[in-house]
C-alpha positions as CSV (number, residue, x, y, z in Angstrom):
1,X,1.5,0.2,4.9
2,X,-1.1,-1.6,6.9
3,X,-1.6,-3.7,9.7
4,X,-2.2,-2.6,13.0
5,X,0.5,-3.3,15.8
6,X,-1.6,-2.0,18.9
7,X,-4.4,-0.1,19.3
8,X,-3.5,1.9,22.1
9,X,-1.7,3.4,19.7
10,X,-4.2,5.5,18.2
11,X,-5.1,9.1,19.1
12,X,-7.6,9.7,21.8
13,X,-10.2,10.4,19.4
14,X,-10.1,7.2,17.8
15,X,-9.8,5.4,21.1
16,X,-12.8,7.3,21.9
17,X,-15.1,6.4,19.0
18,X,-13.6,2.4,19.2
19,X,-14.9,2.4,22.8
20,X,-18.4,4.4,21.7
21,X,-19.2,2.7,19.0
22,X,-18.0,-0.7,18.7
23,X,-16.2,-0.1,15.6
24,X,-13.0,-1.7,15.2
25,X,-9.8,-0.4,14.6
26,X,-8.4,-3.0,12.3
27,X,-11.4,-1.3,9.8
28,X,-9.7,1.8,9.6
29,X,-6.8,-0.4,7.9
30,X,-8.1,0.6,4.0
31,X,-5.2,-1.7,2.2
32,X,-5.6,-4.7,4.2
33,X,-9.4,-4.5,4.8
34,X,-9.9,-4.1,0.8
35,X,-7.9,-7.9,0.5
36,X,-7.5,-9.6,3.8
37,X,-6.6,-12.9,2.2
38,X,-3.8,-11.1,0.0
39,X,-2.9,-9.2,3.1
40,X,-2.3,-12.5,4.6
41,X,-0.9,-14.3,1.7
42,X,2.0,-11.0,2.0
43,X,2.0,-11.4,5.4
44,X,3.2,-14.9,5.3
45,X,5.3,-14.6,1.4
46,X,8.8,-15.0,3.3
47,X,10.5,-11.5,2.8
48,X,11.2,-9.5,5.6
49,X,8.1,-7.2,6.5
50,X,7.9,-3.4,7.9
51,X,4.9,-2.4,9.0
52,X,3.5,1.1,8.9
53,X,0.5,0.6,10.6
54,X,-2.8,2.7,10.8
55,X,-2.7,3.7,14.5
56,X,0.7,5.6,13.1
57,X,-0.6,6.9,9.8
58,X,-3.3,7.9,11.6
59,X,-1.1,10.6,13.7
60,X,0.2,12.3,11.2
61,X,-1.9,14.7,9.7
62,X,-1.4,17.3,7.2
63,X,-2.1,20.9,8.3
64,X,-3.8,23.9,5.9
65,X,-1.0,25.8,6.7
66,X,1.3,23.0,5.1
67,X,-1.0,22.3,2.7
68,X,-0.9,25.9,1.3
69,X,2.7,25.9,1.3
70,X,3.1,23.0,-1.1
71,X,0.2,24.5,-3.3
72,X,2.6,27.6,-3.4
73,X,5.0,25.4,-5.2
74,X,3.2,26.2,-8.9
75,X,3.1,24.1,-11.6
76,X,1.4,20.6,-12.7
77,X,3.1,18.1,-10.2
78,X,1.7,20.7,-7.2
79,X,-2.1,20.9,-9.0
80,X,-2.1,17.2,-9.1
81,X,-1.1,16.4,-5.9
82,X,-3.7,18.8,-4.2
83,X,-5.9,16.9,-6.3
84,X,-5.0,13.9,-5.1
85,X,-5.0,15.0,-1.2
86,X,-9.3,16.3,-2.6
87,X,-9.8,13.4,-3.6
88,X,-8.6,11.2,-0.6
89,X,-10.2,14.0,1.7
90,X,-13.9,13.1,-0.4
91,X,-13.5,9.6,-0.7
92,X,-11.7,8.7,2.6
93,X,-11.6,11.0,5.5
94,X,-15.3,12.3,4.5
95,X,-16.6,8.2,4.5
96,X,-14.1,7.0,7.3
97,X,-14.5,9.4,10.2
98,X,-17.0,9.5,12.4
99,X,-18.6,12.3,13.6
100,X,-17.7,12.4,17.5
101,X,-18.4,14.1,20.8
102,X,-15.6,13.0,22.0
103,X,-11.9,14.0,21.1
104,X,-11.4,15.3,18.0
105,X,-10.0,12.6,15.1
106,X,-8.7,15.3,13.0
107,X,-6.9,18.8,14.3
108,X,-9.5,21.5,12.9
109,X,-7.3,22.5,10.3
110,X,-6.7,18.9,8.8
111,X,-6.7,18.4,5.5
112,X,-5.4,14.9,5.1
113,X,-3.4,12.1,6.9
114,X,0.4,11.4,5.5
115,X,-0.5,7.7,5.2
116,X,1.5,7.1,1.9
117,X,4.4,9.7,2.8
118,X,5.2,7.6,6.0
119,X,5.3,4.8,4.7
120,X,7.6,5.8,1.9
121,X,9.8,7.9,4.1
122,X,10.3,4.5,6.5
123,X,13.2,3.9,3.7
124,X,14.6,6.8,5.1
125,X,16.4,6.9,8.5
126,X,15.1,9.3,10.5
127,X,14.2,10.4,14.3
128,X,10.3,11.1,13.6
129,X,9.5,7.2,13.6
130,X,10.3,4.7,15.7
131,X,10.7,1.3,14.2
132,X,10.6,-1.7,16.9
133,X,11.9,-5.8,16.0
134,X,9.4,-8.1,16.5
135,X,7.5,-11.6,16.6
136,X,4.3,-11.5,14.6
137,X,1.7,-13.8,14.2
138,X,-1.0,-12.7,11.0
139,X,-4.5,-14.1,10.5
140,X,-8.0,-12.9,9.3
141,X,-10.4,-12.7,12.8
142,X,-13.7,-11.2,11.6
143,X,-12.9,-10.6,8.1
144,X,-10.5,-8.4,9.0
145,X,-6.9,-9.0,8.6
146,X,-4.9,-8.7,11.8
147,X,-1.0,-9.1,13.2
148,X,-0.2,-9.8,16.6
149,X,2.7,-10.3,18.6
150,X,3.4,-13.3,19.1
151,X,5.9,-15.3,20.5
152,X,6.3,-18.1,17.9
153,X,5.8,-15.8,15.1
154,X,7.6,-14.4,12.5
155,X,10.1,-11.4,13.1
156,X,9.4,-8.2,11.5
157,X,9.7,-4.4,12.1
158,X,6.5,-2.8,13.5
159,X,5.6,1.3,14.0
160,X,5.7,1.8,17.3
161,X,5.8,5.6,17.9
162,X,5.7,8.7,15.3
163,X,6.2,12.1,15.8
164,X,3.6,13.5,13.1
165,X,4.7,17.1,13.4
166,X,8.2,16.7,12.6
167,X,7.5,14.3,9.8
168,X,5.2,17.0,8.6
169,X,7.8,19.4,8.6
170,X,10.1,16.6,7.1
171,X,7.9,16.1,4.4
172,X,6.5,19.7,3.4
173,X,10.6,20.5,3.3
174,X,11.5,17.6,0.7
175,X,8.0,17.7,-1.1
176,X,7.9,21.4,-1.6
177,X,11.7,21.9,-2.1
178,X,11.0,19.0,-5.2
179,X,7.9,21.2,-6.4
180,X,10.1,24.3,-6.3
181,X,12.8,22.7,-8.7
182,X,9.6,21.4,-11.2
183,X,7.6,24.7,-11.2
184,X,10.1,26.5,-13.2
185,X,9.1,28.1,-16.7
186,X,8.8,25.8,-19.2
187,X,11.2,24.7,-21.8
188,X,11.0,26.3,-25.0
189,X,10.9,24.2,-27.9
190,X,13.1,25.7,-31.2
């Protein structure tokens, strides 16, 4: 997970606050930002690269209403991952967004982006995100690491397209059918 592929990717919020306010979208890009000269040093390692980038992540959303459902679930493994979705919502989505007149950059009833999930469920075939070959060049340009396509460059597989509601339904189904087979009532010890 990281990267950015293209920028018109993004949602028309962020599009909105990148034209605005000068801020670049390769910033939003937490892992690659933190380390742009291990995210190059990857980049260029030799192994075959997919990238989930951040103007994908950035479309999928999590929703209250899906939120709820997986807090539903019971038991420790659900109370730590709403946990974990506070504390990304406090330390990320509180510090990273903007506040805007424009477009919103997160549906009203937000409660989180599905970075992580995506990226994990790219092992997984399936119709909610696209996947697209291609030539990639990587360098740091303004401290900030960046790919671009390139024709000379390396090939790897870049998000192209994502379809964040149906991951979302993809994800609250596997998630919360996992927390449903965890939350049962504890073993007895004799």
């Amino acid at each position: 997970m990281g990267g950015m592929f293209d920028p018109r990717g993004f949602a028309a919020g962020w599009r909105h606050v990148f034209r605005t306010t000068g801020r670049r979208p390769a910033a939003l890009d937490r892992n690659t930002a933190s380390d742009p000269q291990a995210a190059l040093i990857c980049a260029r390692a030799g192994p075959p690269v997919t990238w989930i980038t951040a103007e994908m992540t950035c479309r999928v959303p999590l929703h209250r209403a899906a939120q709820h459902r997986l807090a539903a679930a019971g038991g420790p493994l659900a109370a730590a991952l709403d946990r974990a979705r506070a504390i990304w919502r406090d330390d990320w989505l509180r510090t990273t967004v903007p506040p805007t007149t424009g477009p919103a950059l997160v549906p009203p009833d937000g409660v989180a982006f599905l970075h992580d999930p995506l990226t994990v469920a790219a092992l997984f075939p399936g119709a909610w995100l696209t996947l697209r070959d291609a030539r990639l060049a990587y360098a740091i340009e303004g401290g900030l690491f960046r790919l671009r396509p390139a024709s000379d460059g390396r090939v790897a597989r870049a998000s192209v397209a994502v379809d964040g509601a149906a991951f979302e339904r993809f994800f609250v189904d596997r998630v919360g059918r996992c927390l449903a087979r965890r939350s049962g009532p504890p073993a007895h010890a004799e």
